[in-house]
Structure formats: structure tokens, C-alpha cells
C-alpha positions as CSV (number, residue, x, y, z in Angstrom):
1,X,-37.0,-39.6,50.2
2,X,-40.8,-39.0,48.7
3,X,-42.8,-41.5,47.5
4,X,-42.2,-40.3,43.8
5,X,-38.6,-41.4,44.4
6,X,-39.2,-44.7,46.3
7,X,-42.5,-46.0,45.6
8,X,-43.5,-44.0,42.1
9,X,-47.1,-44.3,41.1
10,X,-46.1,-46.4,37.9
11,X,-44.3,-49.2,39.6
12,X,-47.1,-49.5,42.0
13,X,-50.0,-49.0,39.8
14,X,-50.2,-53.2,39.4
15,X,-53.5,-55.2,40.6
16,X,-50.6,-58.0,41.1
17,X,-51.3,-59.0,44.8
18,X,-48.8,-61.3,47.0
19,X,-50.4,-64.2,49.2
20,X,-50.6,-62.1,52.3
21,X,-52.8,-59.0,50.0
22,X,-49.6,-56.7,49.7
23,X,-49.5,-55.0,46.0
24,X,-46.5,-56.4,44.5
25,X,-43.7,-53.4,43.4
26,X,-42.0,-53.7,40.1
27,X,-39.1,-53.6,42.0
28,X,-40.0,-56.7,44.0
29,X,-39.8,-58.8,40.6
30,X,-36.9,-56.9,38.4
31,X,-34.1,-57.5,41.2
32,X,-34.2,-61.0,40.6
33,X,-33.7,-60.6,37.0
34,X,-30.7,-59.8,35.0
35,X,-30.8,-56.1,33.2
36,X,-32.1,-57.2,30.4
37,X,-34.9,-58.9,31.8
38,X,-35.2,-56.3,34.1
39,X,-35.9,-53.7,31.9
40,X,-38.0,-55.7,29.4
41,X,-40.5,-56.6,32.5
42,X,-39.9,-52.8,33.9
43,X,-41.2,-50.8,30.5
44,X,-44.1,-53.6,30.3
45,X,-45.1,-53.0,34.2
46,X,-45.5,-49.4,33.5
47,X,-45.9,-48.5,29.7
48,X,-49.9,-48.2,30.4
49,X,-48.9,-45.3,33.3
50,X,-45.8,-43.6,32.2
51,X,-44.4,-44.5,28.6
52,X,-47.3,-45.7,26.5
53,X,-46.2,-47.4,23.2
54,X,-42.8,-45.9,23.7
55,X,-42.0,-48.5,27.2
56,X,-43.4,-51.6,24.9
57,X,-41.0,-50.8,22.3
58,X,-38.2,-50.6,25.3
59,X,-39.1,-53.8,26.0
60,X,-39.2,-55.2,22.8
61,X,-35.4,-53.5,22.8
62,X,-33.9,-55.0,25.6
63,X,-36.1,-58.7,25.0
64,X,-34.3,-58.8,21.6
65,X,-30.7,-58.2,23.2
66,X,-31.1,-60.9,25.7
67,X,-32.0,-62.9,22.5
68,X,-29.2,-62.2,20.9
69,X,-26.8,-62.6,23.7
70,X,-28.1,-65.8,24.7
71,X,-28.1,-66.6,20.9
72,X,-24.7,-65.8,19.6
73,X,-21.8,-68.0,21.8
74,X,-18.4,-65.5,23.4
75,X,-16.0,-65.7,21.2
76,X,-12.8,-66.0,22.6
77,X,-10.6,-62.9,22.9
78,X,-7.5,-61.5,24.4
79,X,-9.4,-58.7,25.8
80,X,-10.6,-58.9,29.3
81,X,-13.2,-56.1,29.8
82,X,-12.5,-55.9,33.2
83,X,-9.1,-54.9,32.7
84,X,-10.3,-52.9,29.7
85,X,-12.9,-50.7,31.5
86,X,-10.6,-49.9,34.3
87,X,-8.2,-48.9,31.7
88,X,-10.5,-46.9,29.9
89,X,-12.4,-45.6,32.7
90,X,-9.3,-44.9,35.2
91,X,-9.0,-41.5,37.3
92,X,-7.1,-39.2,34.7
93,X,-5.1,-38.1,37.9
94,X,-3.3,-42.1,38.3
């Protein structure tokens, strides 16, 4: 695969440095982190190459459903959404 696949410019356009003088990938931080997260730290690693005020606004997206999830306690249902996606989201063939 190219480098515009793997490695694209705006994940690796960081001054962030590891011990050892490596530049550290967005990827090396983000896969550690839950989506959320993950995106929230992904559109503010690149919004000054790629997305601009658009990426912060992403972030500030996907950092205010986090909030809200870890805000608002499950409530208890019947449903399993397991059960419910593979329902939903079974081969139409079966």
C-alpha cells in the first residue's frame, strides 16, 4: 500500500517525538482509546493539515458524546443489541 494509505501526511505531520526520536503516528495514540476518544484526538491531530475548523468541530462532536454516554446511566431494557443487530443486519438469503 502507499504511504498516503498507511502513513498519510496528516497523521504524521506531529513534532510529538517518542524517547528513542521516532515521530509518534496518530495511530500510535488512537488505538488505545475507545471511538470516541479516538476520533476526538484523531480530528485535533490533524485539523491544522487536513480539516481546518471543520476536524475541531468533529472533535468537539465526538468529545460531547463520550460526555453524554459517560453522563447518562443504561437503562435497563429487554433489548439486547447484539441480538438486535444480527437480526437487523442478517444475510437476507438465511
Amino acid at each position: 500500500m502507499t504511504e498516503t494509505v498507511n502513513h498519510p501526511q496528516h497523521y504524521n505531520s506531529s513534532n510529538a517525538k517518542c524517547s528513542c526520536g521516532r515521530t509518534i503516528e496518530c495511530l500510535s495514540v488512537v488505538r488505545y482509546l475507545n471511538f470516541n476518544l479516538g476520533n476526538v484526538v484523531k480530528y485535533i491531530w490533524r485539523h491544522e493539515h487536513k480539516g481546518g475548523i471543520e476536524d475541531l468541530k468533529k472533535a468537539l462532536f465526538y468529545l460531547q458524546d463520550e460526555i453524554n454516554r459517560l453522563d447518562k446511566p443504561r437503562k435497563s431494557t429487554n433489548c439486547d443489541y447484539s441480538e438486535h443487530f444480527e437480526i437487523c443486519y442478517k444475510n437476507p438469503s438465511d
